[in-house]
N, CA, C and O of each residue as an XYZ file, in Angstrom:
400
protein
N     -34.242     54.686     46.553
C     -34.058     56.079     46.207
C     -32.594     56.292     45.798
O     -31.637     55.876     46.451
N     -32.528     56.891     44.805
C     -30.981     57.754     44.217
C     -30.387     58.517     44.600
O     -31.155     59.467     44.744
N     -29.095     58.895     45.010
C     -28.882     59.979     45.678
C     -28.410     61.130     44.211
O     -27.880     61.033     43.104
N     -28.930     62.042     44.979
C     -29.270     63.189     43.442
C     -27.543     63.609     42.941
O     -26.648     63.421     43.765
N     -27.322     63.983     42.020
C     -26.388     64.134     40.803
C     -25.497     65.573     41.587
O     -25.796     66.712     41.947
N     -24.371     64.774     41.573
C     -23.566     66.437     41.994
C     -22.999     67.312     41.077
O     -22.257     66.930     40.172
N     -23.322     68.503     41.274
C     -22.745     69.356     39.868
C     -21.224     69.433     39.871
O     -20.700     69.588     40.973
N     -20.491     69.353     38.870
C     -19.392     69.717     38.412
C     -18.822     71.181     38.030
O     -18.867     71.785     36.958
N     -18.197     71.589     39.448
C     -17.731     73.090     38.798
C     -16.994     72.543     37.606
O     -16.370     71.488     37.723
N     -17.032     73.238     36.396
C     -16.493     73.189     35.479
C     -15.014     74.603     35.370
O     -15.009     75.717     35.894
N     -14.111     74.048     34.633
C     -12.922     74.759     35.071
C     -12.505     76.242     33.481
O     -11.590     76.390     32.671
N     -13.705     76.932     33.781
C     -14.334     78.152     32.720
C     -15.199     78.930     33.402
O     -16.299     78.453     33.681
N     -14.914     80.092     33.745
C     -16.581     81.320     33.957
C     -17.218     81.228     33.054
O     -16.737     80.706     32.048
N     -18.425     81.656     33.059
C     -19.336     81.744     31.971
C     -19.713     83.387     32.078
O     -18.855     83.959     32.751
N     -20.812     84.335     31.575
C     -20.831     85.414     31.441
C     -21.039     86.263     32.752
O     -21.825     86.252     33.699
N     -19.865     87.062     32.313
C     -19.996     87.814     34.026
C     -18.941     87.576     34.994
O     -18.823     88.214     36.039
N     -18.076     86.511     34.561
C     -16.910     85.481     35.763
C     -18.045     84.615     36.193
O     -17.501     83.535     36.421
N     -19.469     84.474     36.457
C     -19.822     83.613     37.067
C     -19.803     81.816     36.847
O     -20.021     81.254     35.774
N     -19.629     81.441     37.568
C     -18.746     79.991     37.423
C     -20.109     79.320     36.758
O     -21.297     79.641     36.762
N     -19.030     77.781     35.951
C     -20.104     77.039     35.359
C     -20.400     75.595     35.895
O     -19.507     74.914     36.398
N     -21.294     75.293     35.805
C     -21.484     73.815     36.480
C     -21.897     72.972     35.236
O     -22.460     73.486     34.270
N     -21.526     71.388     35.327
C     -21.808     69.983     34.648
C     -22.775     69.460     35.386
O     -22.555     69.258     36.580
N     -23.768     69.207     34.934
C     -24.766     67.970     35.456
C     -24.855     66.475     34.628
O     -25.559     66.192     33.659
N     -24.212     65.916     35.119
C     -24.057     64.050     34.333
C     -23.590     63.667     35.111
O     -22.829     64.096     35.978
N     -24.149     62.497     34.797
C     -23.144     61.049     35.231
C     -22.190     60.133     34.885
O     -21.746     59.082     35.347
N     -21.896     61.247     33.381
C     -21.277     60.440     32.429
C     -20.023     60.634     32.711
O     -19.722     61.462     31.851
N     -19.043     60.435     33.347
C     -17.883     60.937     33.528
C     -16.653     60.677     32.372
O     -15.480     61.009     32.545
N     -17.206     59.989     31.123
C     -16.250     59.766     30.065
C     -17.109     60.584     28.851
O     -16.896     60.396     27.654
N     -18.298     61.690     29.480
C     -18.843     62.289     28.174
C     -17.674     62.990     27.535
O     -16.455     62.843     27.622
N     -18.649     63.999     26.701
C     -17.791     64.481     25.883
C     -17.159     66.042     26.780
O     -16.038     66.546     26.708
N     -18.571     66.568     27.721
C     -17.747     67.797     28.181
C     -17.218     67.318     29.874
O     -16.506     68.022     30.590
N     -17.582     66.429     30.116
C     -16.355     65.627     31.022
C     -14.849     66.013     30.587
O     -14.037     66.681     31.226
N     -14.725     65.499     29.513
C     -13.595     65.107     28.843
C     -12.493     66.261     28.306
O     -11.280     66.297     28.095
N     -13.804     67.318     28.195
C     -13.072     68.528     27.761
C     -12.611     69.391     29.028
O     -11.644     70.142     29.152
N     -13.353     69.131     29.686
C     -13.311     69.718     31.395
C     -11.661     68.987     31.976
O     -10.646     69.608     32.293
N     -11.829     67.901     31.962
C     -10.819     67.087     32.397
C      -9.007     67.783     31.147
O      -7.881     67.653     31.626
N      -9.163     68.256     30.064
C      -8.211     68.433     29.526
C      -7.938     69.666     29.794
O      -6.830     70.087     30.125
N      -9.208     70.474     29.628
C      -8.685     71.646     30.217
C      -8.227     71.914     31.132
O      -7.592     72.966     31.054
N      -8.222     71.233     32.501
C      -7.858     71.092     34.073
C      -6.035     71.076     33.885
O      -5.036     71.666     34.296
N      -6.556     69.655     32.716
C      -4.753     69.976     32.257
C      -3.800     70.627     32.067
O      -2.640     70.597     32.477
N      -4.672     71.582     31.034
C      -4.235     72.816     30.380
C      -3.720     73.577     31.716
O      -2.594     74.074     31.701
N      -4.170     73.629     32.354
C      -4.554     75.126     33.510
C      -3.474     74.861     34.341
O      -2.749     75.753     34.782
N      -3.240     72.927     34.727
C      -2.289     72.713     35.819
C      -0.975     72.787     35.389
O      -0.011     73.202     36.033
N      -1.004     72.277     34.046
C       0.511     72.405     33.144
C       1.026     74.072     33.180
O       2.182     74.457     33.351
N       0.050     74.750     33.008
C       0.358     76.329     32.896
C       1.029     76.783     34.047
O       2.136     77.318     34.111
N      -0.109     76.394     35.345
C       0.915     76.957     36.491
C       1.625     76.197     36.735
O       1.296     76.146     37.920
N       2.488     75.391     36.653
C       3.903     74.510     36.854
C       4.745     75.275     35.914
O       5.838     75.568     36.397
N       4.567     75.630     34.853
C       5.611     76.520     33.968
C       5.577     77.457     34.610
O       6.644     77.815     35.107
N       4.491     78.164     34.850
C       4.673     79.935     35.574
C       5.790     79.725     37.099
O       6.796     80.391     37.344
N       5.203     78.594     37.934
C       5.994     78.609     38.990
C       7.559     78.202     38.427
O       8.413     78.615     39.211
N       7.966     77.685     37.576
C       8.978     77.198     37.555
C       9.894     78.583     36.924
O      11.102     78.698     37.130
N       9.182     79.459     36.229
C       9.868     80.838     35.856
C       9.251     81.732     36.831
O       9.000     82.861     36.410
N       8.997     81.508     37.866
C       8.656     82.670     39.238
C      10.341     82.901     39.498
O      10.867     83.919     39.049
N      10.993     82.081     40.111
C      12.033     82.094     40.858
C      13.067     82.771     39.994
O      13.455     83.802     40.543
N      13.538     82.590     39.050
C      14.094     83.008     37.796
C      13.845     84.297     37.739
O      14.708     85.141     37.981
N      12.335     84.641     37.332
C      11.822     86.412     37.142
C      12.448     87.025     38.374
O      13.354     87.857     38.433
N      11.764     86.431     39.356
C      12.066     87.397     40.711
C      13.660     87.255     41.301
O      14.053     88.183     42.008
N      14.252     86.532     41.128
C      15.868     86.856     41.434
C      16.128     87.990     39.917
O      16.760     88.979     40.288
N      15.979     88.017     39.231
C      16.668     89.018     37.964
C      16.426     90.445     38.780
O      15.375     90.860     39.269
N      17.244     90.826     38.773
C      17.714     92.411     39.261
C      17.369     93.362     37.745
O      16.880     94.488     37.650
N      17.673     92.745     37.041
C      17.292     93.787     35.717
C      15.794     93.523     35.570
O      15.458     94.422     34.798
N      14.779     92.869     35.836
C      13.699     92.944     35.324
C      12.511     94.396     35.492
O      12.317     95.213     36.392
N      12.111     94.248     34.589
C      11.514     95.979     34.137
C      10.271     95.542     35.144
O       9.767     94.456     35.430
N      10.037     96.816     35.515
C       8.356     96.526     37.048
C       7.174     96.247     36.123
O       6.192     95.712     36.637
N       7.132     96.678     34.220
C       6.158     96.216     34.045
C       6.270     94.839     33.347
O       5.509     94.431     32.469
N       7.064     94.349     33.737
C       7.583     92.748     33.135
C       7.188     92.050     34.657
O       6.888     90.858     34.726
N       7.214     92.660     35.488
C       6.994     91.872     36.751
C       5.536     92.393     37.251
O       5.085     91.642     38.115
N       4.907     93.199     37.015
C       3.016     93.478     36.875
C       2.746     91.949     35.973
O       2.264     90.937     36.483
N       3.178     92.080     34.558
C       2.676     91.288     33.999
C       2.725     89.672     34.502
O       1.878     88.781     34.455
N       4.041     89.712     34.977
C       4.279     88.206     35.060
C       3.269     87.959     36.343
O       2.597     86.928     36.336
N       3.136     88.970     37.546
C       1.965     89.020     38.407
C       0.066     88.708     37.952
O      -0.999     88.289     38.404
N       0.562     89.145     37.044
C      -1.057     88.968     36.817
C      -1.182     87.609     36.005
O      -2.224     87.020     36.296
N      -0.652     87.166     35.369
C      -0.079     85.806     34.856
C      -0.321     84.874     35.687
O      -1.106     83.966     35.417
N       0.585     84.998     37.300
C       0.503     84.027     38.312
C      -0.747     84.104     38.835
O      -1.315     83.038     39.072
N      -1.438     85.373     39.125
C      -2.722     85.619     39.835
C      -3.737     84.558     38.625
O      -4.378     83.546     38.910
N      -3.636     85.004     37.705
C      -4.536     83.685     36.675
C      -4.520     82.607     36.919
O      -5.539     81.930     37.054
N      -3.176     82.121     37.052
C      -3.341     80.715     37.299
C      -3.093     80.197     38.865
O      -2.837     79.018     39.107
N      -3.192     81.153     39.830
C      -3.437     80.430     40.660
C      -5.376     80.714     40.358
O      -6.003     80.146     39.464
N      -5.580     81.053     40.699
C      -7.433     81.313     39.908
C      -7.606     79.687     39.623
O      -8.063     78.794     40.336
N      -7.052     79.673     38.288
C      -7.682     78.551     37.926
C      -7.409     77.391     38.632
O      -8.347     76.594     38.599
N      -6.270     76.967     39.368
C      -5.632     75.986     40.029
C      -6.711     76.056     41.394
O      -7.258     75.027     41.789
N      -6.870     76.966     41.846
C      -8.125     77.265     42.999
C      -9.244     76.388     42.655
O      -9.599     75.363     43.236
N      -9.950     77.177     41.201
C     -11.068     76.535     40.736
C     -11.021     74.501     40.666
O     -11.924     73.728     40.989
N      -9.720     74.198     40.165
C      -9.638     73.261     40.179
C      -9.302     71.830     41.015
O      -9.316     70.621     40.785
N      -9.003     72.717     42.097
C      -8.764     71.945     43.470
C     -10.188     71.912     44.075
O     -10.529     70.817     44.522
N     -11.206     73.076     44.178
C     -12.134     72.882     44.136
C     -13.418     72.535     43.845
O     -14.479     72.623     44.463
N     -13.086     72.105     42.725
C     -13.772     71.079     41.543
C     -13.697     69.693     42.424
O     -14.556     69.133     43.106
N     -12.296     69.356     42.133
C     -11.835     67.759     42.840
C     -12.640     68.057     43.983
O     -13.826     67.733     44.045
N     -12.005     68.691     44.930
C     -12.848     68.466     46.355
C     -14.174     68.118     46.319
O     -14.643     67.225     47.025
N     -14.815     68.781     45.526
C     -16.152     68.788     45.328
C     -16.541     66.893     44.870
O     -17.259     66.050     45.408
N     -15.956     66.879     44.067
C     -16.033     65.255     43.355
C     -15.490     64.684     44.510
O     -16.398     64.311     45.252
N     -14.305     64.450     44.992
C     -14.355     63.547     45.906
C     -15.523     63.355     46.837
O     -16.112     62.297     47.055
N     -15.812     64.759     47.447
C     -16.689     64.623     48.580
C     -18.169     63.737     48.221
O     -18.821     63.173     49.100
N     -18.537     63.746     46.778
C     -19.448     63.473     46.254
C     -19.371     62.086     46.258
O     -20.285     61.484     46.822
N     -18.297     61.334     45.648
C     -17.791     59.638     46.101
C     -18.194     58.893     47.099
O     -18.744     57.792     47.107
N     -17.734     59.888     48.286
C     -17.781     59.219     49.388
C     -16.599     59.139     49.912
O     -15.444     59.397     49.573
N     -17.333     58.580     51.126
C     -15.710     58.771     52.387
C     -14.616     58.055     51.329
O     -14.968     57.559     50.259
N     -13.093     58.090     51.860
C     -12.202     57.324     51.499
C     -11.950     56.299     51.843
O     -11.825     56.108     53.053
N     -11.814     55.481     51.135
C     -11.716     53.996     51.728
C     -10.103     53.579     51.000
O      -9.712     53.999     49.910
N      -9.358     52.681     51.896
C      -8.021     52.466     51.254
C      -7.680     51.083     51.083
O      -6.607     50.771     50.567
């Protein structure tokens, strides 16, 4: 017997915010692949946002709706960085224990 196929949160809502799932085994398909770049996309984003957090928020001149925005900016990408830690988790757990 096989042990059945674990879905892949995929790192995109679909209609509604409701999240999307991958079913394969192909882990070098094609929306593997796009999943996997986009993860990129998302982690590269919040490393820039955090790296201009500290910067925004020491500026004494910054306007409150320059700092809403840059808030809702960070709230995005921690979102997606969420989604995507919980993706992995999900895949690891699916692997199997860790072995070193």
């Amino acid at each position: 017997m096989t042990a059945p196929k674990e879905l892949r949160l995929l790192p995109w809502s679909g209609p509604e915010g409701k999240p999307c799932y991958l079913n394969t085994d192909d882990k070098g398909g094609y929306m593997s692949r796009l999943a996997d770049n986009i993860e990129a996309v998302q982690l590269g984003t919040a490393a820039e946002l955090l790296e201009q957090a500290s910067e925004t928020l020491d500026d004494r001149d910054s306007d409150p709706e320059d700092l809403r925005r840059f808030a809702k900016e960070l709230a995005g990408a921690l979102r997606d960085v969420l989604r995507v830690a919980t993706s992995r988790g999900h895949l690891l757990e699916a692997s199997g224990p860790y072995r070193s």
